[in-house]
C-alpha angles and dihedrals in degrees: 000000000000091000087053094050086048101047083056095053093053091041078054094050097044096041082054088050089051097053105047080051088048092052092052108051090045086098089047101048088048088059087048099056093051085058100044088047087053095052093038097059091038088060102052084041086239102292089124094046099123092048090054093048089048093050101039090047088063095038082051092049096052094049093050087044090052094048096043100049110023089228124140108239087218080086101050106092084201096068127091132053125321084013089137088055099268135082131228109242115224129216096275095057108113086224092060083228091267125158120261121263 
């Protein structure tokens, strides 16, 4: 028991830890994303730009509901793919993923 006791002192300790990190490169991974969102449109020569926009707004949104209120999204049952109903479709998808029309 005491191992035990001990193993969820130190899980405390480190989950307090990660959160003060977290709360702290939430403006840097903001600004990485915006990069990453930049190169990533200029090498597809922005074919894919409405894909990127798409991805990097709800990465975007996460990382603003996380800062602002501190919650795991492990408990949101509206995080993860396909949370607003759909799915992204990935390269291999016969569709392409496009939009209909």
């Amino acid at each position: 028991m005491i191992f035990l006791d001990k193993a969820k002192e130190l899980a405390g300790q480190a989950k307090g830890k990660a959160e003060e990190l977290a709360e702290k490169a939430g403006p840097s991974a903001a600004k990485g994303l915006d990069a990453a969102k930049s190169s990533l449109d200029k090498a597809t020569g922005g074919k894919y730009h409405d894909r990127i926009e798409s991805v990097s707004g709800k990465v975007e949104g996460v990382l603003k509901r996380d800062s602002s209120n501190g919650d795991s999204t492990k408990d949101d049952p509206g995080y993860g793919p396909g949370s607003n109903g759909s799915q992204d479709k990935g390269p291999d998808d016969p569709t392409g993923g496009s939009k209909p029309g």
